[in-house]
N, C-alpha and C positions, 0 to 999 in steps of 0.2 A: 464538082466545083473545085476551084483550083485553090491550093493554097494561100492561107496567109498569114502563115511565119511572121510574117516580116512586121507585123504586130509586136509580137512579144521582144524582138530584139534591133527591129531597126525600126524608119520611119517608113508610114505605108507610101505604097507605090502612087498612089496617084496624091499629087502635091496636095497641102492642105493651105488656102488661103488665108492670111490671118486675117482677123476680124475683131472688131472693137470689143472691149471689156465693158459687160453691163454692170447692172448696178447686182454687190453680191449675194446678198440679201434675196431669197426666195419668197415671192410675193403668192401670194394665195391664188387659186386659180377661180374662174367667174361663178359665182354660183348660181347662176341660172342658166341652163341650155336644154331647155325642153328637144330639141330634136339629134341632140348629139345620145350615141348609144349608151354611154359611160359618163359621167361625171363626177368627180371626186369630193368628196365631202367638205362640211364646210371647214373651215379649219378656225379651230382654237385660237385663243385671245392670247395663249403662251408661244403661237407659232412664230410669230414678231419677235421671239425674244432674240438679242444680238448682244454684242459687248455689254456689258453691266457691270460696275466694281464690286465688288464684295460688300462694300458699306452697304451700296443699295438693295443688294438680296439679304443681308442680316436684318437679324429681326431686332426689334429694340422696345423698350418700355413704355415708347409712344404708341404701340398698335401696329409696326408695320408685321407682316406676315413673314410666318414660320420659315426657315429654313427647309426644313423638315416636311413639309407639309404637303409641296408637289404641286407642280404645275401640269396640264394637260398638252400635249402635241403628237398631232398625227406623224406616221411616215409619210417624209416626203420624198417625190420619185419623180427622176427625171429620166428623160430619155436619148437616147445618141444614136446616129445613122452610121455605121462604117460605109467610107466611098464604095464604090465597085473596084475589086481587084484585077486583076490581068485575062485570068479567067475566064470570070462575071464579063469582061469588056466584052469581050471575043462571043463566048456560049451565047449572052444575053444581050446580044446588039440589036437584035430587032423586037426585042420587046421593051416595056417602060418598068421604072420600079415599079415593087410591089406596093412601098409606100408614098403619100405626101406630107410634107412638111411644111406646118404655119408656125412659124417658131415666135411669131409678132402676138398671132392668139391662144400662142401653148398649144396647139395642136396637132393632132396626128391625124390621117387619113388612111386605111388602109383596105386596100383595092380588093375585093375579091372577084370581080369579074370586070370585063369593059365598062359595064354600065353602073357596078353597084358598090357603094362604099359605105366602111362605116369609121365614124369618126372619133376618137378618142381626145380629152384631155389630161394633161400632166402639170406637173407645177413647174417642169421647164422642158424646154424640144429644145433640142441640140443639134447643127446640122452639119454633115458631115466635113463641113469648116470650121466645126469651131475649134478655137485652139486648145492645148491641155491647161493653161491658165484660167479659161475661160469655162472650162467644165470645173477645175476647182474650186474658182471662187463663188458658182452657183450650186455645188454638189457638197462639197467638203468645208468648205472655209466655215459656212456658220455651226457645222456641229464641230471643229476643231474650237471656235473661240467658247462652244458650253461647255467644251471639256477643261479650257481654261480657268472658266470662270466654276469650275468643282461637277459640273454632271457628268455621267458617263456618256458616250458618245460612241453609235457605228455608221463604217459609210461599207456597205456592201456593191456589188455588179455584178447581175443578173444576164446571164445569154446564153444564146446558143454558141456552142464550141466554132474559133476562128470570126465570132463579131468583136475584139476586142476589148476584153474583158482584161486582161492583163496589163494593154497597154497602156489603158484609163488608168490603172491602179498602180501597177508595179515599174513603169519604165523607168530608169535612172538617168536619160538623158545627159550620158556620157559622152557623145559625140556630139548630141545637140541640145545644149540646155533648155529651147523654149519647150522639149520634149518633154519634161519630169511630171511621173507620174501622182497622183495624188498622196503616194507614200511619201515619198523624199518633200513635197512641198510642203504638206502637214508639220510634218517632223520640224523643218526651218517656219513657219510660224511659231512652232511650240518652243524650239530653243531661244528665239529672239526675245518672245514675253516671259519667260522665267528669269529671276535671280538665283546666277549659280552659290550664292552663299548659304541660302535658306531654302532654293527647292531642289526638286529632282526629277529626274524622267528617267524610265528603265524601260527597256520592250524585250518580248518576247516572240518567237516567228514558227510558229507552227504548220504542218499540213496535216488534212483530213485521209488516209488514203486505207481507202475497202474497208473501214470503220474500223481506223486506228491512228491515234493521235501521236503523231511522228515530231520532232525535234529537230527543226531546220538548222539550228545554229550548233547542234549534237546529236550529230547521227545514229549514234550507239543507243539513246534513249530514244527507241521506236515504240516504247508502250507506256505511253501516260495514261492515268487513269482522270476522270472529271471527278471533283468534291462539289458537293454543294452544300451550304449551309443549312443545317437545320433551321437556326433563327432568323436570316434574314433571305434563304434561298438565292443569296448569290453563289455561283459558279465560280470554283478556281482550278487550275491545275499548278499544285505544290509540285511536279515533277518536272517541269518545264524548266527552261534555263531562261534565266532573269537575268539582262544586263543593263548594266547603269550606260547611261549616252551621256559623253560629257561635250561633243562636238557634233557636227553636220555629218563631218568626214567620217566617221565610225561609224556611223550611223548607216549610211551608204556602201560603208563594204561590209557591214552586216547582213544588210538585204543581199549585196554580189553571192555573197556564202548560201545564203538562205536560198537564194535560186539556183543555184549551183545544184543544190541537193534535191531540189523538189522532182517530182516526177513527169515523164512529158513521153508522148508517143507520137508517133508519124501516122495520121489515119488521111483520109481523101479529105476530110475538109479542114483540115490542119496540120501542117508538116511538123508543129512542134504542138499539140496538145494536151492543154494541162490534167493531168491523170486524177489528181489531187487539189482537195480546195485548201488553197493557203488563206492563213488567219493572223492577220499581225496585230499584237496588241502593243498597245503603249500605256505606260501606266506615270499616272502626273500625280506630284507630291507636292503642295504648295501650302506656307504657310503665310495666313492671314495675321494681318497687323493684332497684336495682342490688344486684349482689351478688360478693363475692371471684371473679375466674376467675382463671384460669393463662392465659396468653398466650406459646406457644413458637411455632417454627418448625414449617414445613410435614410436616417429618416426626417431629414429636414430639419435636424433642430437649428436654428438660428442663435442661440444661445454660443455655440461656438467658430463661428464664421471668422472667415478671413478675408481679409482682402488687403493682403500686405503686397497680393503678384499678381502680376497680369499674367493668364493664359493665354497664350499665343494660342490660336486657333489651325487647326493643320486642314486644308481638304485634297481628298482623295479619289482621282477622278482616272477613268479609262477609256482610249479609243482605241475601237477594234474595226479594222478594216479588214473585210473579207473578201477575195477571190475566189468564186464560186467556177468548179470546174463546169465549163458547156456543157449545158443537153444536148441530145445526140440522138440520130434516129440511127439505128444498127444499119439497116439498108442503106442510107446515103456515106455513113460513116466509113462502113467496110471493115467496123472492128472482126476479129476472131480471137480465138486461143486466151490469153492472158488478157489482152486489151479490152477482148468480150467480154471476160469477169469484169474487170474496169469500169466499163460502161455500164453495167449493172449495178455496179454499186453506188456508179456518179447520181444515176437516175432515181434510183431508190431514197437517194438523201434530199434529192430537188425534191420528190415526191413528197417526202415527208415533210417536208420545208413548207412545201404548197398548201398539205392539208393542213398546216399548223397556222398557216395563215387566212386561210379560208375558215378555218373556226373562231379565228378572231375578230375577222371582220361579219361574221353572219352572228359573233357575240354567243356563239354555244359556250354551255356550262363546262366542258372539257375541251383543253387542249392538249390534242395528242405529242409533248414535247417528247417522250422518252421512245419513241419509236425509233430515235437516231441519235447516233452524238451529233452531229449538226446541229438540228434545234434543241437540244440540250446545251453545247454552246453558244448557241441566237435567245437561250431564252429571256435575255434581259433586254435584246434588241428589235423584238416584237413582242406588244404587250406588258413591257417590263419596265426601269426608270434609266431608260437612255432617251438619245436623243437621235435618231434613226435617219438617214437618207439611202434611198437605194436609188440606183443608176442603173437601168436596164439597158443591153445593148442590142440593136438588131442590123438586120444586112438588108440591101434594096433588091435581090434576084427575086424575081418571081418565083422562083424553086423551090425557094424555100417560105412560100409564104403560110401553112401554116405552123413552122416554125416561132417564126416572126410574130403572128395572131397567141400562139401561146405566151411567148413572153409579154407580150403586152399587155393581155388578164393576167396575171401574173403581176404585172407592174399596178394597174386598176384596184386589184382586190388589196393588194397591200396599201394601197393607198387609206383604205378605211380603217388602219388600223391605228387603235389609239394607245399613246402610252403614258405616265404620267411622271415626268421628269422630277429629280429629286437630285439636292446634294446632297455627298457623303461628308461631313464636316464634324469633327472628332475637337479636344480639346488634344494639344501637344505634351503628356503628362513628362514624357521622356525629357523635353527643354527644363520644364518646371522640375523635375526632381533633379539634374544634373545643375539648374543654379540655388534648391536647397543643398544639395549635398556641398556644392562649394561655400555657401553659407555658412554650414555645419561646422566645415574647416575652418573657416575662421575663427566663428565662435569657440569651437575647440582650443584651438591656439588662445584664442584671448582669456580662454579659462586657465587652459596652463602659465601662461603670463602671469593672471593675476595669481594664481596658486601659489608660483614661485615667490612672487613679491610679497603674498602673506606669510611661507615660508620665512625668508632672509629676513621677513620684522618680526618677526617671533622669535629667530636666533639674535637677532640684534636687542632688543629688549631681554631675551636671557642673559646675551652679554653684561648688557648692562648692569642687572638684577646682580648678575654674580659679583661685580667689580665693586657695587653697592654692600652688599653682605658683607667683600671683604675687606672695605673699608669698616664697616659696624663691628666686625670683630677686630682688626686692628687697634681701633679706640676703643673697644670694649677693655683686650687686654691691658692695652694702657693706662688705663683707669684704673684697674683691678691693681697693675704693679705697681703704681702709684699708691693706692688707697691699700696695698699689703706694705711698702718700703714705709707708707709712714705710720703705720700700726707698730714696726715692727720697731721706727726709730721712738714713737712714744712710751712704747713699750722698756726698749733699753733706756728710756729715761729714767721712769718712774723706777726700775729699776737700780739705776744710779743710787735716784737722790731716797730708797731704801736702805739701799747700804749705807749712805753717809748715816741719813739717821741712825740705824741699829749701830753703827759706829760711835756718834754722838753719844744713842747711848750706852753703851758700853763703856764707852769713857767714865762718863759719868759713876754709871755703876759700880765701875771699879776706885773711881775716886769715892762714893760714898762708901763703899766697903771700906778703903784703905781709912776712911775718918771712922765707920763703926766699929772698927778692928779698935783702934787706939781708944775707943773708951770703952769696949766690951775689958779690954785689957786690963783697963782699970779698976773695973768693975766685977765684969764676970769673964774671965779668958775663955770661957765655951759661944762660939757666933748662934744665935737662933736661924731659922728658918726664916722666919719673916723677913727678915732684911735680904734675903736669897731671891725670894717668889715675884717678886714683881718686873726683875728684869728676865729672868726664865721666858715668864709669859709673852713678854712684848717678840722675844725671838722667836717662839715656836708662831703668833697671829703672822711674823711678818713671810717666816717657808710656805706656811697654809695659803695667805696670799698669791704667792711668788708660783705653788702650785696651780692654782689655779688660774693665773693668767697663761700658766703652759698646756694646761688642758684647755683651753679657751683659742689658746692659737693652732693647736692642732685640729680642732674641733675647724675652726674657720677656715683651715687649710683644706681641710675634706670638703668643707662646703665648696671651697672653689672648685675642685678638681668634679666634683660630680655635677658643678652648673658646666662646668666645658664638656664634657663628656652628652649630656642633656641637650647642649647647644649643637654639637656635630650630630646628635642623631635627629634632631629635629629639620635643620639643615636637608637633610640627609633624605628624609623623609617627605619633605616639603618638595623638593626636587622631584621624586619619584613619585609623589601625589598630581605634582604639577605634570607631570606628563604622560601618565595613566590619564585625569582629567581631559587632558589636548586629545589623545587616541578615541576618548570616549564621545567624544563632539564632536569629532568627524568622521568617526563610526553613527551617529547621531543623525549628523545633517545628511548623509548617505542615505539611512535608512529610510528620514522623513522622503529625499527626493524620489526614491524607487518607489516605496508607499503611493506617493500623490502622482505618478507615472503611471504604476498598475490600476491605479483606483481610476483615472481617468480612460485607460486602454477597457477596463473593465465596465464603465459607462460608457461607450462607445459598442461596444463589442454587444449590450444587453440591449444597447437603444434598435441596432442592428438587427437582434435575433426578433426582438419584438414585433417590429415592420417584417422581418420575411416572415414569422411564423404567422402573421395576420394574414397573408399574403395563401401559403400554405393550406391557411384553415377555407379562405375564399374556395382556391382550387379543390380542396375535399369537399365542399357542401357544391359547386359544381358538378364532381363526379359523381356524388353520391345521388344527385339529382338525374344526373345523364348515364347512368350502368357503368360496368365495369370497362367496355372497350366495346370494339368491334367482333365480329364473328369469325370464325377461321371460315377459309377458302379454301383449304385444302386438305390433303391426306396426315398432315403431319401435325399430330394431336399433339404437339411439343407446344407448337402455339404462342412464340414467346411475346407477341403485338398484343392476346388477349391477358396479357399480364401486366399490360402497361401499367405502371402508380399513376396516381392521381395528379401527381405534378407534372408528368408528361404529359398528359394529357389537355393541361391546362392551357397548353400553346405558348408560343416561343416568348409571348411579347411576358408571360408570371415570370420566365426564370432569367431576366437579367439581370436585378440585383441580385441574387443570387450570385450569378457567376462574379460582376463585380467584388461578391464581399468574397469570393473564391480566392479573385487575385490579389483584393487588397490587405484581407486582414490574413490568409495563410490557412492552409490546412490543420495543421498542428494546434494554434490555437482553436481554431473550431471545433475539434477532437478532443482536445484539453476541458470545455465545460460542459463536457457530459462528466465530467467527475464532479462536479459544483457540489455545494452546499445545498443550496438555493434550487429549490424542485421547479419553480417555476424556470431558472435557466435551463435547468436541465432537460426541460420538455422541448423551449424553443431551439436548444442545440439540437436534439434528436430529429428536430422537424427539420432545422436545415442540412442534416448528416442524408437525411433521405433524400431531400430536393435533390442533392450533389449526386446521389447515387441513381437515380433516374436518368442520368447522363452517362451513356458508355464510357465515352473519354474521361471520367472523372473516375470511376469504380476500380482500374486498378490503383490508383494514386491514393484512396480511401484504403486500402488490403495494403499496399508496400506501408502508410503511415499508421498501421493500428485502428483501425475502423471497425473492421470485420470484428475482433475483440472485444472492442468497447460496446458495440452491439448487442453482442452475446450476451457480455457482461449484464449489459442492463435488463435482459431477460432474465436474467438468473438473480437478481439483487432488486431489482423495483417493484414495487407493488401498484403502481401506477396503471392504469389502463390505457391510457395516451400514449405513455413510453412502447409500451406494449405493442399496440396497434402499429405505430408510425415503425419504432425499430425493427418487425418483423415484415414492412413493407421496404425497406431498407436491403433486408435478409434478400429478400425476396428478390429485387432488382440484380442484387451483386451474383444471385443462385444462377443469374442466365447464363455464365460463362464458367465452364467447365473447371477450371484453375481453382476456382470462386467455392465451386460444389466441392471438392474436394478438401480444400482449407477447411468449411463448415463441417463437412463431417468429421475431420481430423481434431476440432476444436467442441467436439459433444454437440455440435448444433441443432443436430436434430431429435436429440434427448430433450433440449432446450425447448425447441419449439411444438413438442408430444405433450412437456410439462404446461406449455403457456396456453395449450388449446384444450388441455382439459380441465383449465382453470378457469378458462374466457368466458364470458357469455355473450359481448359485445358484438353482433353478425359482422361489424367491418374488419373487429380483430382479427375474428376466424378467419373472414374470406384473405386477410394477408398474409397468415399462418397456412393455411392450406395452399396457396399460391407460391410459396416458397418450398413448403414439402413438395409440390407439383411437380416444381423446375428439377428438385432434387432425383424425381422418381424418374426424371428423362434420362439421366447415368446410367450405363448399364453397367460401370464400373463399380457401382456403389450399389447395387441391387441388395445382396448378401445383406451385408452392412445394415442398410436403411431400414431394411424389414429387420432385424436383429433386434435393432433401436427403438423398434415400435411404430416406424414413419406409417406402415398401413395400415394398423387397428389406432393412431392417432386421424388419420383421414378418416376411416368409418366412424371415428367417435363424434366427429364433426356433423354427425349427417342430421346431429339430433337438434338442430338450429332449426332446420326445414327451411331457412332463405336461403333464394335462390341462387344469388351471385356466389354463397358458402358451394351448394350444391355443385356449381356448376366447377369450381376448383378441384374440388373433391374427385369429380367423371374427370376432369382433365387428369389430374393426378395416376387415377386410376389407367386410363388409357396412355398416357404415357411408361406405365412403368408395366403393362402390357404388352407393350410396341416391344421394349426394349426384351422381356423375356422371348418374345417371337424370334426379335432378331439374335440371342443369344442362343436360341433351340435350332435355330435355321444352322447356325455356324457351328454345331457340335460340341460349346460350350458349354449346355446345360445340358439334362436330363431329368426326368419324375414330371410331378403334376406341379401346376402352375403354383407358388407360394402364394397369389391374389385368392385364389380354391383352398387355398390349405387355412388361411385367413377369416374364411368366411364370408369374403366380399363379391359372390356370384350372387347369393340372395338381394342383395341390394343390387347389383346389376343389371338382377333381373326384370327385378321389380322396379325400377325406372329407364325403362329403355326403352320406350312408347311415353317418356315425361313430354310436358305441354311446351317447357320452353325448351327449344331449337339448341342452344350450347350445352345443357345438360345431353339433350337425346344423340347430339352427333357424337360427344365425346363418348356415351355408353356401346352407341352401334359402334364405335371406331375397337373398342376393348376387346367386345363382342366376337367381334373378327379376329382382332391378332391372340383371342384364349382360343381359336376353335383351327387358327391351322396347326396345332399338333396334337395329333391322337390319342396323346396321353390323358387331355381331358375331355375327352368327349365324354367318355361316360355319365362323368361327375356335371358336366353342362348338359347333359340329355335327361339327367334325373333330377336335375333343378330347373327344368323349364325352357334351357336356352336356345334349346333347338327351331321350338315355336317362333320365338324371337327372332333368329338367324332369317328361319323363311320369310318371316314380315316383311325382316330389312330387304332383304332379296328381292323383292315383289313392291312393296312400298315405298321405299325410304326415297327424300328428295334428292340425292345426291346421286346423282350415277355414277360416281366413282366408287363409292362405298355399298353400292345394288351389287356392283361388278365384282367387290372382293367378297362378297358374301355367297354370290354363287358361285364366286367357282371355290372359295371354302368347301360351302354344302357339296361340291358334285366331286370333290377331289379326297375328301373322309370316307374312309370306307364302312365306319359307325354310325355317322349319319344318313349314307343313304339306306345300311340296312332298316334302322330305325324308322325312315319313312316307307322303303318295301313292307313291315312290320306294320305300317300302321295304313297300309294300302292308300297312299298318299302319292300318285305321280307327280315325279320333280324332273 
C-alpha cells in the first residue's frame, strides 16, 4: 500500500468536501436491531450530560445530589473512513471498498465477501468528508465541555498504522486552519471558557516508546516513572514537565516541540509512522463562586463553627488525549531490525489495551491494567471516573480488510464499557488562609495601634500625676514655712513681751529693795532673805520656760525634716510600686491570653485524637476479626505485606482524617502529647502516632521529629497495655526500613521489646512485639547484636501464648533471621553452627513444621531449608529430627518452589545423604 504521510503533516490527497455541521451533541444509538451483528449498549441517563453550571451539579440542602457521588456513562465511539490514497487509487481500482457507510443510521457495513456482510453500529459514522470540525464537535467537544465543567475527560484514536490517527488528533493546521486537529481546537475552547484571573490550565506532552515514558517538551527526561495513589488510585507522573498555557499561541508551538521530538519511521504502509503513542494531557484549575460553609472541628463539634468566609470552591479537572501508535501486521508493514523491536512493543500495548477492555466489558472480577504502562495510564479512562470518547480509524482497501474488522471489535467491545463520572472539587484552603493571614495583619497593626495609644495615656496620665504631686508638695512646703515663719514670729513674741515683764519686774524689785533697805536701816541694817526669794524665783520659772519653748522648736524642727524625708520615700516608692504593678498586668493579661490559647488548641487537639482513636479501635476489631494479612507468595520469608498494621489494612477511605489532622495540626504537636498528663490522651496520641506510621511516606518524618524515641520511651515507662500493643505496632511498621532497624537497635529497642513480651499476656501485644523482632531479625547487619539482646529466646518465649497469629510471627521471625545466616555463610562472613541451634530453637522448629495453619508451616519449612544448606549443622538437625522433616518438605510440601530447595539441600549435603544411605532410605 502506498504511503500516507501526507496525513500527519499535510492535507490528504484526495480533496475532502466540506459538509454541514451536525448537531454536537452524541445521541445514543437505536436500541433495538435484532439482525445487525453488534449493537451497542443502552446508554445511561448521564450520557446526555452537556454544558451545566456549577450551581446546577452542587449539591445543596434542598436534596439536590452529591457532587461526589458519580454519574454513569459509557465509552463513546465513533468511527472515520480515510479517503483512498494514490496508491489505493491505482492497486485497488477495480475492486470496491471493504467498507459501507450509513452515517444517517450510524452505521457500518463491512464486506467480507461479494455476497455477505455484517453490519455494525457506533454512536457516530464519519465519512471520509467529514471535516476536522465536524469530527470535533461530535468526538471531542462534549468531553472537553465535562472537563469544563470539573470531570476528567479522554478522547483517544484507535487504528491501524497510515488510517489517520494523527491527523484527527494532532494536525496544527498551519497552512490550513479548517485543518486543526482535535488538539489545538480543544485547547481554544478551554482557553475561551476560563477566567485568566482565578483559573488555570497547564499540559503536559508525553510519548509511550518500548515501554518508557519519554518527555516531549524535555528530552533529557526519557525515564518517568507512574505514581499512583494509594487512596484514591489516580495516576500521576511527578516527573513530567508541567506548563502553564497562558495563550493559544504557546500552546501550539508546544505541540510543534512536542512532535518534533516524538518518534516516526518509514515502513510500506506509512512513510512517516508513529513509533510511539503520544499522550497529551491538559489539566484545568477552576475555581467556583464561593459560598457560606461551616468550618468546625475534626469531629463535628458545632459548638465552634464559623462562618465569617466563604470558601471558594476549586475543581480539578483533566483531558488526556491519546494517539495510539498503529497496529501493524509485520508482513504488510516490512518492519525489521530496530523498527521490528518497535512493532513489537506497539502491538503488545494495543494488546494489553484490548484485553483490559474486554474484561470490562464481559465485567470479569480482574482487570489486567499492570500488564502495560499504557493501561496503567488509560486506567481512569476505561472503567474509571472520566468521561471517554474513542474515535476509531479505518481505511476502504480490500487489503486490508481484516485490519479494518479488528479495529472495529475493538471499537464494539469498548463500546460496553461503563464508567462512572465524578468531580474532583476541593475547598481552595490556600485563598482562605492567604485572606486570614492578611486579616491577621491588620488585626495585628490595629493591636499595636491600640498598644501605643495605651502606651502614650499611661505616660500622659503619669505626666500629669507627677505635675499633681509637685504641685501638693509645693503647697505643702508652703504651708509648713508659713506655719514655721509664724511659730517662729509668735514665738519671738511671747519672748518679747517676757523680757519686758522680768524687766517690769525687776524694776520693781529693785525699787522695793531700795524702800526695804531704808527701813531695814532703820531698824535692822542686816537685809533678810525673805525680801530676796520672790524675785529670784519668778527669774529662774521664766529660763525654764524660755527653755522649753527651744526644746519644743527643735523638737518640731526634727519633725519636719523626718515628714519630708518619709514624703520623698513614699513618693519614691509609690512610683516604683506603680510600675512593677503595670509590668505585672501585662505580664498577667499575656499569660491569661496564651493560657486560653493552649487550653483551646488543647480541646481541639483531644476532641481530634478521640474521633481518630474511635476510628482506630473500629480498624483493630476489623482486623482482629479478618487475621493478620495476606499470605506470602513467595520465597522471601521477610514478608513485609504479612506485617501490615491494622490501619493499613483498614482501607484508604479510615485514614483520611488522619492525614488531614497530619497537615493541620503538625507533627510536633502530635508527638508532644504522648508526654500528657492525662493517660487517656496519651493512649489516643499513641494510636494516631501508629495510624501515621503505617504510611511509608510518613515513617521517616516520625524518626527525623522524635517518634521513634518517644515510642521507646513509652515501652519503658507505661504500664498500660494499650500503649504497649499499639506502640510496639508503631515499632513494628517503622522496623520495615533498614535506617529504622538500625536507629532501634542503637536506641536498646529491642531489650525494650524482650522486656514488654515477657511481661505481656495480651495475644495482639505479642503478635506486635514479635512482628517487630521479625522485621528486625531480616538485618543481617544486626544478627550478632539482636541475639546478644535476647531478640531470639524473647521470640521462643512467645511461643507460650499458643495463638496463632503470635506463632505465626514468631516462624516468620525465625526464618528470617535464618535466611540472613544462610546468606552471611554463603558470603564467607560467618562461620560455626547456626546461633538459632545454639539457642535452642530447632526443637520448636521441629516440632511445628507439619503445623495445620499454612503461615506458621511455610515460614518453618522456609527456616528448615536455609539451617540445612551449610554442613556445619547437619549433625545437630539430624539428631533433632530435621532431616525427616526436610524429606516431607521435599516430597510433600505445596509450594514447589520450596519442594525444589529442599531437594537439592538433601542431595547437595554430604551428611544427609549419608544418613539416608545409613538408614537405607533411596533418595
Amino acid at each position: 500500500m502506498a504511503s500516507n504521510g501526507s496525513y500527519r503533516n499535510g492535507a490528504p490527497k484526495s480533496s475532502l468536501k466540506p459538509q454541514s455541521s451536525f448537531n454536537s451533541s452524541l445521541r445514543s444509538a437505536p436500541s433495538s436491531s435484532s439482525s445487525f451483528k453488534s449493537k451497542p449498549p443502552t446508554l445511561s441517563s448521564s450520557s446526555s450530560l452537556r454544558r451545566s453550571t456549577p450551581a446546577s451539579l452542587a449539591s445543596s440542602a434542598s436534596g439536590t445530589r452529591d457532587l461526589h457521588s458519580g454519574v454513569t456513562g459509557r465509552v463513546r465511539v465513533a468511527v472515520r473512513l480515510r479517503p483512498r490514497n494514490g496508491e489505493e487509487l491505482v492497486a485497488d481500482a477495480d475492486f470496491s471498498d471493504c467498507v459501507e457507510l450509513q452515517p444517517e443510521l450510524k452505521r457500518l457495513k463491512l464486506c467480507k465477501n461479494n455476497w455477505d456482510t455484517d453490519t455494525y453500529e457506533f454512536d457516530e459514522v464519519l465519512t471520509e468528508f467529514s471535516s476536522q470540525k465536524r469530527v470535533y464537535e461530535v468526538v471531542a467537544k462534549p468531553v472537553v465541555e465535562s472537563v469544563l465543567d470539573g470531570y476528567n475527560g479522554t478522547v483517544m484514536a484507535y487504528g491501524q498504522t497510515g488510517t489517520g490517527k494523527t491527523y484527527t488528533l494532532g494536525r496544527l493546521g498551519d497552512e490550513d486552519t479548517a485543518a486543526r486537529g482535535i488538539m489545538v481546537r480543544a485547547m481554544e475552547d478551554i482557553m475561551a471558557d476560563l477566567n485568566p484571573e482565578t483559573d488555570s490550565v497547564s499540559v503536559s506532552y508525553l510519548q509511550l516508546y518500548m515501554e518508557t515514558i519519554q518527555d516531549l517538551l524535555d528530552p533529557s527526561n526519557d525515564s518517568i516513572t507512574i505514581v499512583e495513589d494509594p487512596k484514591t488510585g489516580d495516576v500521576s507522573l511527578p516527573g513530567a514537565c508541567l506548563v502553564e498555557i497562558r495563550d493559544q499561541r504557546s500552546f501550539v508551538e508546544l505541540l510543534r516541540v512536542g512532535e518534533a521530538h516524538r518518534f516516526v519511521a518509514n515502513t510500506k504502509l506509512n512513510t512517516e509512522s508513529s513509533r510511539s503513542h503520544a499522550i497529551l494531557m491538559v489539566h484545568v484549575r477552576r475555581s467556583v463562586k464561593g459560598r457560606d460553609s461551616l468550618i468546625s472541628s475534626q469531629n463535628g463539634d458545632v459548638s465552634r463553627m464559623i462562618k465569617n468566609h466563604k470558601l471558594a470552591t476549586v475543581r480539578k479537572s483533566k483531558l488526556v488525549v491519546v494517539d495510539l501508535a498503529g497496529s501493524e501486521r509485520i508482513d504488510k508493514s516490512g518492519s525489521d531490525g530496530h523498527t521490528l523491536e518497535e512493532a513489537k512493543s506497539i502491538n503488545l500495548s494495543l494488546s494489553a489495551l484490548g484485553k483490559c477492555i474486554n474484561a470490562l466489558a464481559e465485567n470479569s472480577p480482574h482487570i489486567p491494567v499492570r500488564d502495560s504502562k499504557l493501561t496503567r495510564l488509560l486506567r481512569d479512562s476505561f472503567g474509571g471516573s472520566a468521561r471517554t470518547s474513542l474515535i476509531i480509524t479505518i481505511g476502504p482497501s480490500p487489503r486490508h480488510r481484516g485490519e479494518t474488522a479488528s479495529t472495529i471489535l475493538f471499537g464494539q467491545r469498548a463500546m460496553k464499557v461503563e464508567n462512572m463520572l465524578k468531580i474532583k472539587e476541593e475547598f481552595d484552603y490556600k485563598s482562605l488562609s492567604r485572606k486570614l493571614d492578611i486579616q491577621l495583619d491588620k488585626l495585628m497593626a490595629e493591636s499595636e495601634r491600640q498598644q501605643k495609644a495605651f502606651l502614650d495615656r499611661i505616660e500622659q496620665i503619669s505626666k500629669e500625676a507627677q505635675e499633681r504631686i509637685s504641685d501638693a508638695e509645693e503647697k505643702y512646703a508652703d504651708a509648713l514655712e508659713k506655719e514655721r515663719v509664724k511659730y517662729e514670729k509668735e514665738y519671738m513674741e511671747a519672748i518679747e513681751k517676757l523680757e519686758e515683764k522680768w524687766l517690769i519686774n525687776q524694776e520693781r524689785q529693785d525699787s522695793v529693795a531700795t524702800t526695804s533697805g531704808r527701813r531695814d536701816d532703820t531698824s535692822n541694817k542686816t537685809p533678810t532673805r525673805e525680801t530676796q526669794v520672790p524675785g529670784v524665783g519668778e527669774v529662774a520659772e521664766l529660763k525654764e520656760l524660755l527653755q522649753n519653748e527651744m526644746l519644743l522648736k527643735q523638737a518640731a524642727e526634727e519633725e519636719v525634716k523626718n515628714l519630708r524625708s518619709q514624703l520623698a520615700l513614699s513618693k519614691r516608692s509609690e512610683a516604683t510600686a506603680n510600675a512593677e504593678l503595670l509590668k505585672l498586668q501585662n505580664a498577667l493579661e499575656d499569660e491569661v491570653h496564651e493560657r486560653q490559647k493552649l487550653e483551646r488548641e488543647i480541646e481541639i487537639l483531644q476532641s481530634q485524637l478521640l474521633q481518630l482513636s474511635f476510628e482506630a479501635d473500629e480498624t483493630r476489631r476489623k482486623l482482629d476479626r479478618g487475621g493478620l494479612g495476606p499470605d506470602l507468595d513467595d520465597l522471601d520469608p521477610q514478608g513485609s505485606h504479612d506485617m501490615l498494621p491494622q490501619m493499613r489494612d483498614a482501607g484508604n477511605g479510615d485514614k483520611t482524617s488522619i492525614a488531614k489532622l497530619f497537615e493541620q495540626v503538625g507533627l510536633q504537636k502530635i508527638l508532644s502529647l504522648l508526654e500528657a498528663e492525662d493517660a487517656d490522651v496519651r493512649i489516643h496520641a499513641v494510636k494516631v502516632v501508629a495510624n501515621l506510621a503505617a504510611e511509608e511516606t510518613n515513617q521517616e518524618k516520625i524518626v527525623e521529629a522524635g517518634g521513634l524515641t518517644s515510642l521507646l520511651m513509652l515501652l519503658r515507662s507505661s504500664d498500660d497495655e494499650t500503649i504497649h500493643r499499639v506502640a510496639a505496632g508503631a515499632i513494628a511498621n517503622l522496623a520495615m526500613n533498614e535506617t529504622n532497624q538500625e536507629l532501634i537497635m542503637a536506641q536498646g529497642g529491642i531489650s525494650l521489646l524482650s522486656m514488654t513480651a515477657a511481661n505481656a499476656e495480651d495475644p495482639q501485644t505479642l503478635r506486635m512485639v514479635a512482628g517487630a523482632i521479625a522485621n528486625l531479625c531480616g538485618n543481617d547487619k544486626l544478627q550478632i547484636k539482636l541475639r546478644g539482646e535476647g531478640g531470639i529466646k524473647a521470640l521462643l518465649g512467645m511461643v507460650r501464648c499458643g495463638h496463632p497469629d503470635v506463632l505465626a510471627q514468631v516462624a516468620r521471625g525465625i526464618a528470617n533471621f535464618a535466611k540472613c545466616e544462610s546468606k552471611a555463610s554463603s558470603q564467607g562472613s560467618k562461620s560455626g553452627r547456626s546461633l538459632l541451634i545454639e539457642d535452642g530453637a530447632l526443637t520448636w522448629i521441629v516440632q511445628n513444621a507439619n503445623n495445620e495453619a499454612s503461615p506458621i508451616r511455610r515460614h518453618i519449612e522456609l527456616a528448615l531449608c536455609h539451617l540445612a544448606q551449610h554442613e556445619v549443622n547437619a549433625k545437630d538437625m539430624i539428631s533433632g529430627g530435621a532431616l525427616w522433616e526436610l524429606v516431607r518438605i521435599s516430597q510433600d510440601c505445596s509450594r514447589e518452589d520450596i519442594r525444589t530447595l529442599a531437594h537439592r539441600t538433601l542431595t547437595s549435603s554430604p551428611s544427609f545423604l549419608a544418613e539416608l544411605r545409613r538408614l537405607r532410605i533411596d533418595y
